[in-house]
Backbone bond lengths (Angstrom), bond angles and torsions (degrees), N, CA, C in turn:
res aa  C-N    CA-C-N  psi(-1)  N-CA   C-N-CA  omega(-1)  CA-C   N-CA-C  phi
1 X - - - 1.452 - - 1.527 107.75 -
2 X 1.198 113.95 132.75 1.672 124.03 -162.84 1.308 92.61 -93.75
3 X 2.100 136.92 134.50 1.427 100.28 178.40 1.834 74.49 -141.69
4 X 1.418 104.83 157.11 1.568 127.62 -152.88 1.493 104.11 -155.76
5 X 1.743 99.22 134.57 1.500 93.86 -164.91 1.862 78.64 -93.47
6 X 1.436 110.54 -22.64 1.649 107.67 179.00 1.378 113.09 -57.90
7 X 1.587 108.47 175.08 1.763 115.33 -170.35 1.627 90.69 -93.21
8 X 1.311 141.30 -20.27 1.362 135.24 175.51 1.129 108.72 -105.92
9 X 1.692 100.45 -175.02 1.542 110.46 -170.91 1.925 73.48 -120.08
10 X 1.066 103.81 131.98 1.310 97.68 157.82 1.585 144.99 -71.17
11 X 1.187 112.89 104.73 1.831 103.61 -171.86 1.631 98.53 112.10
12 X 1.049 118.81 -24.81 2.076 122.37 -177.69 1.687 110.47 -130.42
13 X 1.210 111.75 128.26 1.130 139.52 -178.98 1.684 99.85 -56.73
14 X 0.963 116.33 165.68 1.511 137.48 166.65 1.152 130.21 -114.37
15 X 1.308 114.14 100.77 2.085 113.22 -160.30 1.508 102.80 -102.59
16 X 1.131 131.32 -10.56 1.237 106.02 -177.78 1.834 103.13 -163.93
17 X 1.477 123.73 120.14 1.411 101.13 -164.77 2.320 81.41 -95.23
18 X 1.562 81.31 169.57 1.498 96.47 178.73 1.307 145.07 -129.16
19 X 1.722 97.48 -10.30 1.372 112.77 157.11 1.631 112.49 157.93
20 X 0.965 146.12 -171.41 1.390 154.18 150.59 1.195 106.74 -74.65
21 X 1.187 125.04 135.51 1.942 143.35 179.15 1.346 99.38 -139.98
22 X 1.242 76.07 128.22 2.045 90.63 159.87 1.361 128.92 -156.65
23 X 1.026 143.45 156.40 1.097 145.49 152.11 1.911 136.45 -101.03
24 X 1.215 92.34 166.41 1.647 89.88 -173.72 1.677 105.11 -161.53
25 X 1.487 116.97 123.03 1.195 128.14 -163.03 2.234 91.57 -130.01
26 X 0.999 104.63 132.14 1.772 113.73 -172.41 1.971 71.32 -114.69
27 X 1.444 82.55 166.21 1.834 100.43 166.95 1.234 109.78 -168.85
28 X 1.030 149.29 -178.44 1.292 142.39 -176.99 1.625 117.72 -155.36
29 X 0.928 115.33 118.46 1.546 120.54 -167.27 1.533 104.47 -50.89
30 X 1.385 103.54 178.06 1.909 99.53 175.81 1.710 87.81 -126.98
31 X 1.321 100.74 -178.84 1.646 117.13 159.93 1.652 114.40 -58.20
32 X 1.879 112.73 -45.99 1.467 92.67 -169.16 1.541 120.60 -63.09
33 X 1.600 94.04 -45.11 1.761 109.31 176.93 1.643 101.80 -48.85
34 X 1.200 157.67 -39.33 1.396 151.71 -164.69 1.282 91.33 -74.15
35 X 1.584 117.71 -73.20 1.737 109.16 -177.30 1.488 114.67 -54.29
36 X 1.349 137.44 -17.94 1.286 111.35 169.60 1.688 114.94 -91.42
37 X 1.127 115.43 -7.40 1.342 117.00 176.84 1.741 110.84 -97.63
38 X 1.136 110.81 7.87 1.718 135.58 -159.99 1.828 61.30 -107.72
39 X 0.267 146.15 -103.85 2.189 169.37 -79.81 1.559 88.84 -110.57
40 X 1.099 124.35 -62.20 1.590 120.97 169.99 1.365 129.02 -50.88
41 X 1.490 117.36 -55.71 1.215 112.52 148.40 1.520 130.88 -38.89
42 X 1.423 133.25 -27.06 1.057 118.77 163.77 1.717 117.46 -73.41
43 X 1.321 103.62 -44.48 1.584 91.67 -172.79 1.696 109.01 -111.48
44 X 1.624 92.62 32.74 1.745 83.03 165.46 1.652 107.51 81.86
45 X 1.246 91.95 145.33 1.839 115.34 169.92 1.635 106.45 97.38
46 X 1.226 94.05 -163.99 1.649 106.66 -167.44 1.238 96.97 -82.42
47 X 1.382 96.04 172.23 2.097 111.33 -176.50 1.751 86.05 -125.51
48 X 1.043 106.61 103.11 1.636 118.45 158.03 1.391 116.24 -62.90
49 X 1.267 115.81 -47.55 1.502 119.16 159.18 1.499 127.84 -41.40
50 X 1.595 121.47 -46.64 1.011 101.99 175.18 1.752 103.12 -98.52
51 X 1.240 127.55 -19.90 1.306 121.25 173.60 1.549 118.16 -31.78
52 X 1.619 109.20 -50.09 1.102 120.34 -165.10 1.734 109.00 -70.76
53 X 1.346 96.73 -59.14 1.697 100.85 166.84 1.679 119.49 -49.27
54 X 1.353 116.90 -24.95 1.625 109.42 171.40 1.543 89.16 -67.54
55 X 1.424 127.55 -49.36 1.451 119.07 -126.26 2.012 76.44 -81.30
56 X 1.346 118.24 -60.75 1.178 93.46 179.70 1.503 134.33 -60.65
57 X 0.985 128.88 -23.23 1.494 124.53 149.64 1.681 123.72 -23.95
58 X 1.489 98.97 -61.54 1.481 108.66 -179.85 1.423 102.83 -60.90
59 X 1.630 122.46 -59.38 1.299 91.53 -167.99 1.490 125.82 -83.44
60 X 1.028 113.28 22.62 2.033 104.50 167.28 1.516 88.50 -92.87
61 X 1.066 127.18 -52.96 1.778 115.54 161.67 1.321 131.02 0.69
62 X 1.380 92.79 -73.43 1.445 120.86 179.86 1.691 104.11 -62.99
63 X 1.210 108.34 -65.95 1.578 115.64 178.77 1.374 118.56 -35.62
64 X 1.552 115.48 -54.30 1.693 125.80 -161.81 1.584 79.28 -83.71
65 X 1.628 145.85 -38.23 1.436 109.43 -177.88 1.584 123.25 -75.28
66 X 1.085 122.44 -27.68 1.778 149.15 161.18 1.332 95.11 -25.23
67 X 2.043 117.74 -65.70 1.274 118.31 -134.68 1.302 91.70 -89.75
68 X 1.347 130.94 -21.83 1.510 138.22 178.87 1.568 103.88 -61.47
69 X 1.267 116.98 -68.69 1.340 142.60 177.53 1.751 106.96 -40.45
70 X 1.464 119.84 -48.38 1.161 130.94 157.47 2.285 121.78 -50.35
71 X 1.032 92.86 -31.24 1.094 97.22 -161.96 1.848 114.31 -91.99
72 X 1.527 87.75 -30.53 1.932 107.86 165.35 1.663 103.01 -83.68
73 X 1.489 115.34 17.97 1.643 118.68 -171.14 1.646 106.23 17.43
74 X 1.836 93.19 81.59 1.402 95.29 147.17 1.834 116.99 -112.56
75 X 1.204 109.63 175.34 1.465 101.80 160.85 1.715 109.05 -117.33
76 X 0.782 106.13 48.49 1.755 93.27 179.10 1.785 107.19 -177.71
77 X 0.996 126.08 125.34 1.881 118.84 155.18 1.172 113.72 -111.82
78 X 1.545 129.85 114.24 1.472 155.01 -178.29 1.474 92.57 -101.12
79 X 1.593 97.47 135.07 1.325 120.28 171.95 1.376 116.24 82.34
80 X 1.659 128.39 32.97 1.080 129.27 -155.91 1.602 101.26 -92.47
81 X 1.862 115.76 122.28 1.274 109.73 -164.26 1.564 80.09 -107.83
82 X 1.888 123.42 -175.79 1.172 150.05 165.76 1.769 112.80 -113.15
83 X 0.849 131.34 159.65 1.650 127.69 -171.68 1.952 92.90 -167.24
84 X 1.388 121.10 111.87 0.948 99.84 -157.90 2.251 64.97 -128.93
85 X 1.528 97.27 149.03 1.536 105.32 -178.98 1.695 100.50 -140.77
86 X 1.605 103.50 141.59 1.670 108.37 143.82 1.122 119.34 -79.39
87 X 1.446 118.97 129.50 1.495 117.99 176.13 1.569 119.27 -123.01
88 X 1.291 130.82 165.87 1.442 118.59 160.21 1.608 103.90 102.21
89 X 1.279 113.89 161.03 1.489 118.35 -179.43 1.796 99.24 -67.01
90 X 1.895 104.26 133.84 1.485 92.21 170.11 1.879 125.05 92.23
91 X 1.822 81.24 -24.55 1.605 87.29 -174.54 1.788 118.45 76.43
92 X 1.468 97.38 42.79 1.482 97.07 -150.89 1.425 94.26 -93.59
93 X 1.581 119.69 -11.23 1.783 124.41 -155.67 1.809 86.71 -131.29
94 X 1.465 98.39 147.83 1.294 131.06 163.07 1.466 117.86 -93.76
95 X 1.396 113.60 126.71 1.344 105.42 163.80 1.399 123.59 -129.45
96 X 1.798 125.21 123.94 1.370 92.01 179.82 2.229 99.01 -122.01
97 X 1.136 107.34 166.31 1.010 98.04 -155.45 1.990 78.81 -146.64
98 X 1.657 111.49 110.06 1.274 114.25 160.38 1.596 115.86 -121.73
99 X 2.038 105.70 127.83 1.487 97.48 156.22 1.303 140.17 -157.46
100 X 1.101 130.53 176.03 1.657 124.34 -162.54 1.241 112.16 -115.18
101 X 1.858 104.58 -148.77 1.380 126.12 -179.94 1.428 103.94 -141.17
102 X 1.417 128.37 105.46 1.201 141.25 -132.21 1.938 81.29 -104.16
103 X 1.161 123.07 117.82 1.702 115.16 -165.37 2.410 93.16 -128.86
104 X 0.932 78.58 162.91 1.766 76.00 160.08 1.841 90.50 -139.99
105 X 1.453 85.19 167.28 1.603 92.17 -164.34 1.746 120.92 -118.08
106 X 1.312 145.23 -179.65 1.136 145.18 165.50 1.141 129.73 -113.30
């Protein structure tokens, strides 16, 4: 699956668009991840803890819009944006929410 934050595929035409796809994955932090990202913030640097939880967030994202996109048999999503939200009392939940234009090509 070809995926493009551009409106083309570069080099291949676009024969048929197929719908809007998206996905959306919520997650919710725990207690340990807060105290180790509690702990970084004091002395500086990255939070691997939550890095990792964005990074997996995004990709079931990515996945549940793919498998949609797969399933209306396209080969390509043009215009693929990211929308990443705090949600929940407190800011306690992650949300990221990515989507396209599910096209097959020529």
């Amino acid at each position: 699956m070809i995926l493009t934050t551009t409106h083309t595929v570069q080099g291949r035409e676009i024969r048929e668009y197929k719908g809007i796809v998206c996905g959306e994955v919520v997650i919710g932090a725990h207690l340990g991840k807060d105290i180790l990202a509690s702990f970084t913030n004091l002395v500086g640097g990255r939070s691997n803890a939550y890095e990792s939880t964005l990074r997996e967030t995004r990709d079931g994202a990515l996945a549940e819009m793919i498998e949609e996109a797969t399933r209306l048999g396209a080969q390509a999503i043009v215009g693929v944006k990211f929308d990443y939200s705090v949600i929940g009392q407190g800011g306690s939940m992650m949300m990221v929410a990515v989507s396209g234009t599910a096209v097959t090509l020529a």
